[in-house]
N, C-alpha and C positions, 0 to 999 in steps of 0.2 A: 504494500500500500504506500501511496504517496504521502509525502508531509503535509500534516494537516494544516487547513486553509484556517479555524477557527478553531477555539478552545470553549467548553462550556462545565463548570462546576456548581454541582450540585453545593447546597449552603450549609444545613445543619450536619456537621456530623463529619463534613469532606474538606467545604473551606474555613468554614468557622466548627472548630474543636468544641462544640456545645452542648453532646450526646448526653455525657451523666447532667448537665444543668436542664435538661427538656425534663429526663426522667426522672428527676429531685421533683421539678414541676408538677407533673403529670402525678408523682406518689403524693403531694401533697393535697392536688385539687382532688384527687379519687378520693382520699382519706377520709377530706371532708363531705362528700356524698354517698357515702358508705358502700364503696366497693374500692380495698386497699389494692394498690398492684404489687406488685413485685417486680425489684430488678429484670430479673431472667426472663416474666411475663413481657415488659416491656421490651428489652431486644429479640426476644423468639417472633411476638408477635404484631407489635405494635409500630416499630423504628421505620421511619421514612415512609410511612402510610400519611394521606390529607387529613389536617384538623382532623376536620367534620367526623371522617374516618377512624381514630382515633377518640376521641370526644363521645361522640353520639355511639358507637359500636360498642367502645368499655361501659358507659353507664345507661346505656338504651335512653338516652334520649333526642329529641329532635326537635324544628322549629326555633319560636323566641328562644326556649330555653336550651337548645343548642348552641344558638346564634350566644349567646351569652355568656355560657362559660368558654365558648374558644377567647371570646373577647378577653375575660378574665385569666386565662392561660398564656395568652400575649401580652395582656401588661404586665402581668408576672415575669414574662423573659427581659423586657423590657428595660423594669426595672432592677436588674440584675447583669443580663451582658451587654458587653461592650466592645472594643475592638481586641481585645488583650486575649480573646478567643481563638482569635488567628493568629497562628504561629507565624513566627518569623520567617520561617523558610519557603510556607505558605505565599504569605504577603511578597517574597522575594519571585516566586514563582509567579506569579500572578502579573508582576509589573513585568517581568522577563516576557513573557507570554504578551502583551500590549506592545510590546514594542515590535513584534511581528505580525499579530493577527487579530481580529476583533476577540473579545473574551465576553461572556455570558454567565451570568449564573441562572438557573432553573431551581426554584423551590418549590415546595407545599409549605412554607412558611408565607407570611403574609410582609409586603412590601414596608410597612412600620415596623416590620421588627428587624430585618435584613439590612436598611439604608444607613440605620446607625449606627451596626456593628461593621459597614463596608468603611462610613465616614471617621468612625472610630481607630481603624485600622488603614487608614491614609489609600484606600482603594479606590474609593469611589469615580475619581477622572481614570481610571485604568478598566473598567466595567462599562462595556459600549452597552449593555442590555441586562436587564432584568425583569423575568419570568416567576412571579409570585403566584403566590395562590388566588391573590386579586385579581388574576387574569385567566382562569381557567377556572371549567365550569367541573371539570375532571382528574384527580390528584393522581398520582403515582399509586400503583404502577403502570396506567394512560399514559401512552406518549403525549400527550395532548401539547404537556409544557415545551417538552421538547420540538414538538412540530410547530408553535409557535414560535420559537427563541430562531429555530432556524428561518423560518420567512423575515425575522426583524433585523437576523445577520447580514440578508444581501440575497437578490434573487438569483445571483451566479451561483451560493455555492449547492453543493447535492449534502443527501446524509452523509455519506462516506468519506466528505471532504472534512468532518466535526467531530472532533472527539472528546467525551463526556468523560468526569474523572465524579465515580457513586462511590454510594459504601453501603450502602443495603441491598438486597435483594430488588424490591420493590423500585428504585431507583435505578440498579441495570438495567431489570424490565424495560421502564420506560423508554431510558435510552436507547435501544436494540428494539424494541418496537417503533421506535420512530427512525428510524436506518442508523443511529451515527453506530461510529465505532466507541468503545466504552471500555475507562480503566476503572480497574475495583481499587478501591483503598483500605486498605486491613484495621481494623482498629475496633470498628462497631456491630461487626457479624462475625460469623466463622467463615473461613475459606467456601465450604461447599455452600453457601447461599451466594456464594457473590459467582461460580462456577459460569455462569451466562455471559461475565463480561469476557473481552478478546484476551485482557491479563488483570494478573492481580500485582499491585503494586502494594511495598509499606509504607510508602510516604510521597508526597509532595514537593518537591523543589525545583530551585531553576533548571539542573541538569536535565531533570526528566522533561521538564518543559521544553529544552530546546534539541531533546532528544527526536520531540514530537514535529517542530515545527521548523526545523534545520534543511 
């Protein structure tokens, strides 16, 4: 395969390091509506699934009172992370990567929560695009986000020109459902969930970035 023409990273978990701070989150709003999770519950079954999906599936509910506690789940990250989430090597990788090709992030997080932790982390002129949950009617593992980030990259390039850096299962999905090429990142799954992407990588950095786009 040729050097990719764009890069697109996934937020929680891949470019912001946020995984145990969702799941501190998530045990705490469950707690309080009387269904506890558990660590292991939350990465076996919950990690890198939309909100909604998350939210409304763990405590069955839906509607206003859906719509409400994701709200409350978001100002809760909100007030908590900040740029200091993303690693340095990360952050290195990412401007490395802008200096050759458009870069993208694709979340199921919501655009409030992602601009602060990018602006936080001195990213944000280095991010030609971002793909929130505010813009998709369909979370991971839907290509949905994915098929949009690529129409907003440039109508030159194909999937096979993008390549997508997940760390859950639900997240390769999407990416490979929507054609790019796709690196796992080890840290928030086991190796065999992440098995769909083309490789698994354990980390982030400029190297690999310009491994990619060289």
């Amino acid at each position: 395969m040729g050097p990719a023409r764009a890069l697109v990273f996934d937020f929680n978990g891949t470019l912001s390091h946020d995984e145990p701070l969702l799941c501190a989150i998530y045990q705490e709003l469950f707690a309080e509506h009387g269904r506890p999770l558990s660590e292991n519950e939350y990465y076996e079954h919950l990690a890198g699934r939309s909100e909604e999906a998350i939210v409304g599936g763990w405590l069955g509910v839906e509607g206003a009172e859906l719509r409400s506690l994701v709200d409350e789940r978001v100002e809760r990250y909100r007030r908590r992370a900040d740029g200091s989430t993303v690693p340095a090597p990360v952050r290195d990788a990412v401007r490395e990567a802008a200096r050759h090709v458009p870069v993208a992030v694709v979340s199921g997080a919501y655009r409030r929560e992602i601009e602060p932790v990018l602006a936080g982390a001195g990213l944000a002129e280095a991010i030609a695009v971002v793909v929130a949950a505010d813009d998709v009617t369909r979370g991971k593992p839907d290509p949905e986000g994915y098929l949009c980030a690529l129409a907003r990259l440039g109508e030159d390039l194909q999937p096979g020109d993008v390549v997508a850096f997940e760390d859950t299962g639900a997240g390769v999905a999407s990416a490979r459902g929507a054609g790019l090429r796709c690196l796992a990142v080890r840290g928030t799954v086991p190796d065999a969930r992440l098995a769909a992407a083309d490789a698994i990588v354990d980390a982030i950095d400029a190297d690999l970035v310009r491994s990619l786009v060289g």
